[in-house]
N, C-alpha and C positions, 0 to 999 in steps of 0.2 A: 498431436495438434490437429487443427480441425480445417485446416486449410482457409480459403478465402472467408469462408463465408461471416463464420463470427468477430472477426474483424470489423466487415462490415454495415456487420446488424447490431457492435455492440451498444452505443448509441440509444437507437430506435428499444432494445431490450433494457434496457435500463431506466431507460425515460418515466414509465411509470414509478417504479420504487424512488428517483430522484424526487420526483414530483410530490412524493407521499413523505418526503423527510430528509433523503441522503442529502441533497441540499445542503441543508441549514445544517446537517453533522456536519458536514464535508466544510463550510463555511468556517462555524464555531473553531473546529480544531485546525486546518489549514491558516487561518489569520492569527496564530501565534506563535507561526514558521519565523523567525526573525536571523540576522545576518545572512552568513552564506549559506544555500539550502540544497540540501539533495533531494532528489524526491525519486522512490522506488519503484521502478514499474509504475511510470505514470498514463500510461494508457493512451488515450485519446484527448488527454488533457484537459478533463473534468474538473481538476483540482486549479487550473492553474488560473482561474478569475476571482479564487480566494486568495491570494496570495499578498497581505499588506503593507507586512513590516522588512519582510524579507529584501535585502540590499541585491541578491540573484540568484538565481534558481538554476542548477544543474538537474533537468530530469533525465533519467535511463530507463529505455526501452526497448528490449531487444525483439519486440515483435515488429518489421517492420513496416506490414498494412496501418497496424494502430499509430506508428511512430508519426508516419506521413500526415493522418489524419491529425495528430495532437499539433502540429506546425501552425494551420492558422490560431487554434486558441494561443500559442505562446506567441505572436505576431502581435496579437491586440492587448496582453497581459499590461497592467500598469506595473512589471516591475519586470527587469530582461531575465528571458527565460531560456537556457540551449538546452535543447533537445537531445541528446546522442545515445547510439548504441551501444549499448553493455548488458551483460549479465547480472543479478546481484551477487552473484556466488564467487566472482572475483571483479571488484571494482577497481578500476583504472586508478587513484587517487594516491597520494600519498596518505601517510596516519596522521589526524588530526586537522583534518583538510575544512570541514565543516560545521556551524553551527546549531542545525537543527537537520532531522532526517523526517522526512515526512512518507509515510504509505498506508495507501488507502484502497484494502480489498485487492492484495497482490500478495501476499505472504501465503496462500492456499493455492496459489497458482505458481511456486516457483518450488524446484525438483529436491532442492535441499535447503531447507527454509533456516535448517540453524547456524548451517556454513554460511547463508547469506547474511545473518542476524548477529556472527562473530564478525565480518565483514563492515557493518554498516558500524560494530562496537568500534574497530579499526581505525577506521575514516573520520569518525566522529571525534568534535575536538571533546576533554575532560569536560565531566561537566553539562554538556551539549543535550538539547532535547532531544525526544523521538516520539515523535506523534505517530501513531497507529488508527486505524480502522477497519476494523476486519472480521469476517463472521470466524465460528468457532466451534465447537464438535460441543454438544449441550449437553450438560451433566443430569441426565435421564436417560433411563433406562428402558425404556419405549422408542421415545425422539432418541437419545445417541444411538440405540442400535439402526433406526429408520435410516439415518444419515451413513453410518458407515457401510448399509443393504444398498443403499443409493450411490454410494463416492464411485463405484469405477464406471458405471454408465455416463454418473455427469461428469466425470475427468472427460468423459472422450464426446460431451456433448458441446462442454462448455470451457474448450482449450484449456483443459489439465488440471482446472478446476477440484480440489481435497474440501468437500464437505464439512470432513468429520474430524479437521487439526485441530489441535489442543494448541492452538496458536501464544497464549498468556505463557500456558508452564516455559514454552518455547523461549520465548523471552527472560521469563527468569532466569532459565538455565543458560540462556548467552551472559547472562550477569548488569543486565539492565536493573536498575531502581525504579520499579514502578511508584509513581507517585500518585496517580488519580485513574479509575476506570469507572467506564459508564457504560450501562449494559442497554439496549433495545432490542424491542422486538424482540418479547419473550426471552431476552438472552443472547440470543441467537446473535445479536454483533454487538462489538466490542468498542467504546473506545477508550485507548491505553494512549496515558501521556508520561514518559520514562525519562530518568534523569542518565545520562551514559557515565556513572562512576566508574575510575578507570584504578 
């Protein structure tokens, strides 16, 4: 971890690429979050002024600089949203607790991405969606090796940050039904909308 500071510059570093797109991603897929919602590593709460249909939003965040700072967006949300500490690697819930699981650009930052991803399978009621968005280790052989030369610098630049996951097979192999992916920016991120068949 990288102590205070990217916490509180995540924001300010981000603002560009929001401005350039992640936005309107983050819009499109976030507003067909519908009944009870989980949302993974929800950060600074980026996501949480897309939120339409959804009846309420449990987010987890165990970082807690970012946590503090996601409270006022979930304050002004038009739809109620709790904030609380957890892990994804073991979520508090009982099985089949929720409707849809929403994460966005946090499955490269978490230490065992497939124990979190059998986890959120858990939680999730039959059936249930899982909206993803998330960058991805790019199937070239120039750019992937560039990204995996790069992953342990930016782990420790950009709080633990993995470059170079193969985030989709990831998915598969938790036993999610991918139904629709949409690729940007050259590839480079992903977004995955998954059916949870149990």
């Amino acid at each position: 971890m990288m102590g205070e500071w990217f916490p509180k510059w995540y924001d300010t570093l981000m603002s560009p690429l929001e401005k350039r797109g992640f936005q309107t991603i983050r819009k499109n897929l976030v507003s067909k979050a519908e009944g009870k919602v989980l949302e993974i590593g929800s950060g600074t709460g980026l996501n949480f002024p897309y939120y339409e249909k959804a009846d309420e939003v449990i987010a987890i965040e165990p970082q807690s600089l970012i946590r503090q700072q996601s409270h006022v967006r979930a304050r002004i949300s038009r739809v109620p949203i709790n904030v609380i500490s957890a892990g994804a690697e073991e979520l508090p819930f009982p099985e089949n607790s929720f409707d849809t699981v929403v994460g966005t650009l946090v499955l490269c930052t978490i230490s065992d991405p497939l124990k979190a991803l059998e986890e959120i399978r858990r939680v999730c009621k039959p059936e249930g969606k899982v909206l993803w968005f998330e960058h991805v280790r790019i199937n070239d052989s120039i750019l992937g090796s560039l990204q995996d030369w790069l992953t342990p610098v930016w782990k420790r630049l950009c709080d633990g940050c993995h470059l170079n996951r193969n985030t989709l097979e990831l998915m598969k192999q938790a036993g999610f039904k991918i139904i629709r992916i949409e690729r940007f920016y050259k590839k480079i991120f992903l977004v995955v909308e998954a059916v949870n068949r149990k």
